[in-house]
C-alpha positions as CSV (number, residue, x, y, z in Angstrom):
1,X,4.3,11.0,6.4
2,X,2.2,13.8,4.7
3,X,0.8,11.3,2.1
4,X,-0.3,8.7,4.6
5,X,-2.7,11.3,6.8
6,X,-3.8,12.3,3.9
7,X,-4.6,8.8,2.6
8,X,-6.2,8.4,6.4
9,X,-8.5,11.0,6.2
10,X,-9.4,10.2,3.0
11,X,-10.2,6.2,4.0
12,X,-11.8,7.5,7.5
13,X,-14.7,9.6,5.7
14,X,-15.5,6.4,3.4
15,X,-17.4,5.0,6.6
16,X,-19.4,8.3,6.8
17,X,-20.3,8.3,3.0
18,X,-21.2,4.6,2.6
19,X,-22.0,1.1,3.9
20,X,-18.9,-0.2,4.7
21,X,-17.4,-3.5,6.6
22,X,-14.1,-2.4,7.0
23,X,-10.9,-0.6,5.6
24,X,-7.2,-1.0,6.0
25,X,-4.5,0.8,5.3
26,X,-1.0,-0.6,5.3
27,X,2.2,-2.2,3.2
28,X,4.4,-5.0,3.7
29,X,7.7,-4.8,5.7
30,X,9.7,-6.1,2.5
31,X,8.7,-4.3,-0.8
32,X,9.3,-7.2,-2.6
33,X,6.1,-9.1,-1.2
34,X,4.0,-6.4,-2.8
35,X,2.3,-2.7,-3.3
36,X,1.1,-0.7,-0.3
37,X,-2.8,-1.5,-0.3
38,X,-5.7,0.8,0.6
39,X,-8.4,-2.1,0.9
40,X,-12.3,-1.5,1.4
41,X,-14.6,-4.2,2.0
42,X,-18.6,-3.1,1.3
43,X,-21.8,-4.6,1.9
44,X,-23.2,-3.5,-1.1
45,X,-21.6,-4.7,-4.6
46,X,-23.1,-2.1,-6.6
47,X,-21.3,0.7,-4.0
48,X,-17.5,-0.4,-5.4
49,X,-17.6,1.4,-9.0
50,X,-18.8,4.9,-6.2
51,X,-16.4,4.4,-4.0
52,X,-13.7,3.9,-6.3
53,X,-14.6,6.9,-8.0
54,X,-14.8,8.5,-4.6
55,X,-11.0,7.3,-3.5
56,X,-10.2,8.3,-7.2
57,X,-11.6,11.7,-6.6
58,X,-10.3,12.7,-3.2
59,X,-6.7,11.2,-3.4
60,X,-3.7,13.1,-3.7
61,X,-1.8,11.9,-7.3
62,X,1.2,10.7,-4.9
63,X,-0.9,8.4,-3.4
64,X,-3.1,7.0,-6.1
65,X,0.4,5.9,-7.8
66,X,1.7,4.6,-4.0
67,X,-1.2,2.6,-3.5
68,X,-3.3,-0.2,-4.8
69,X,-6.5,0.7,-4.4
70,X,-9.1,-2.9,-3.9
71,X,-12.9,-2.1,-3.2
72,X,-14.5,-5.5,-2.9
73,X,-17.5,-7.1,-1.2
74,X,-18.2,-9.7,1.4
75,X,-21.7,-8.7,1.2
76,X,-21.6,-8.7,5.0
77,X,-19.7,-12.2,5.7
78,X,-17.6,-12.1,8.7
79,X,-14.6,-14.3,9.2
């Protein structure tokens, strides 16, 4: 449980560092379907090497190897 606040915190101060559309946190029911996922949409393309580096940075080692970490952008598309 330790590891998810952590990972929380962590995904919560991305929206007060950069421009961002949205962020989730979560993993499948069956493991088998895939990886847990941090996922982090931004507006700006050129942001996702930063905030990579950022989640990189501020990540505890337990969950950078629990998660797959995708920064992407929509460039502001909403669905």
């Amino acid at each position: 449980m330790g590891i998810l606040i952590l990972a929380c915190v962590v995904v919560e101060s991305v929206w007060n560092k950069y421009e961002v559309q949205s962020t989730k946190i979560g993993e499948y029911l069956d493991r088998r379907e895939g990886n847990p996922i941090i996922s982090i949409d931004v507006y700006d393309k050129n942001d996702i090497p930063i905030v990579e580096e950022y989640l990189e940075d501020s990540l505890s080692k337990d969950d950078l190897t629990k998660y797959e970490i995708v920064v992407f952008s929509n460039m502001g598309k909403t669905y």
